[in-house]
N, C-alpha and C positions, 0 to 999 in steps of 0.2 A: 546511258540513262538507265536501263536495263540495272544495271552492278548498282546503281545509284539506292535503287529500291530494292535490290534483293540486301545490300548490307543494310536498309531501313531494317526492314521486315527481320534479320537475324536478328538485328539490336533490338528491337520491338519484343520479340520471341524470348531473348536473352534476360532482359530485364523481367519479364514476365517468370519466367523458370526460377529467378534469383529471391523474386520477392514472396514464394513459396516456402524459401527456405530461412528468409528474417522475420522475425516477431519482433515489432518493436511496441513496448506497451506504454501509454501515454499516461503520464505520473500521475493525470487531473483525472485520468477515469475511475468511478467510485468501486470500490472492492466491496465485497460482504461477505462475513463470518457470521458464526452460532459460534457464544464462548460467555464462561463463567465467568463474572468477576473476582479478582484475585488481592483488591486492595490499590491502594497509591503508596505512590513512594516518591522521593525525591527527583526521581527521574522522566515520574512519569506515570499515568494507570495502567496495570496491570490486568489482563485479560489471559484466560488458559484453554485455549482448541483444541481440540481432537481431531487429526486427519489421520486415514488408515490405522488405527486404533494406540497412534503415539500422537503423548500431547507434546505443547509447544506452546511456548509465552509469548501474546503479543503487546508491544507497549507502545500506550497511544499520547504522545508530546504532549497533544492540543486538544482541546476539545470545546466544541462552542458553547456558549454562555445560555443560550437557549438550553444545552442540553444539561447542562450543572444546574439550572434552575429549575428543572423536573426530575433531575436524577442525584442525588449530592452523593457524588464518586469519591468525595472529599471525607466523609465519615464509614464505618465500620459496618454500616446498619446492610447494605447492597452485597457485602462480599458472599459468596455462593452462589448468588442470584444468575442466572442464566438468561444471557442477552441474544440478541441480533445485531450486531455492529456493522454500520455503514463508516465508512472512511475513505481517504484521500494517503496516498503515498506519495512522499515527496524527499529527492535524495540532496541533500544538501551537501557541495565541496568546500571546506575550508584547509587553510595550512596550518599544520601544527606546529609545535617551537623549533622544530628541526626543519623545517621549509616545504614537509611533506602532505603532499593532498591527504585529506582525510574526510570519508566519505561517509554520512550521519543520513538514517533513514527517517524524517520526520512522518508520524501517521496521525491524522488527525479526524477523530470523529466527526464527521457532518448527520450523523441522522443515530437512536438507538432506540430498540425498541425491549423493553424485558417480556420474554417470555415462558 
């Protein structure tokens, strides 16, 4: 009975050590940037960050109806403009013509505020 709880208690111990060392980060949890607007494109809206003093393009699929109806990301008038961008990360797998997964990062604005 003894050995019975002490391999609990290692496994208890073991899992606990293990799960120090995995981050697993949940696609639905909201992210936030500070980033200029860069224009739309065919692809997608274009936003441009600054971290450690290199930028970097973020492009956002989707963006709610609520938020094109206060912000028209769609005209020229917003580009330069410096936002707050709330979003949603989400990695979508599809096959491509050749049968191979291909892994698309959908980001979708849920909240923006200009400031």
């Amino acid at each position: 009975m003894k050995a019975k709880h002490s391999i609990l208690g290692l496994m208890a111990l073991f899992t606990v050590i293990l799960s120090g060392f995995t981050t697993v980060k949940n696609q639905n949890d909201p992210i936030s940037i500070t980033a200029v607007f860069d224009g739309k494109e065919d692809y997608g809206y274009n936003f441009i960050a600054t971290e450690d003093d290199l930028e970097y393009t973020v492009t956002f699929h989707k963006v709610n109806e609520d938020i094109l109806k206060t912000f028209d990301l769609n005209s020229e008038k917003l580009i330069g403009s410096k936002f707050k961008i709330t979003y949603t990360s989400k990695i979508v797998v599809t096959k491509d013509e050749d049968g191979y997964d291909y892994e698309e990062e959908i980001n979708t604005i849920i909240k923006l505020q200009k400031l």
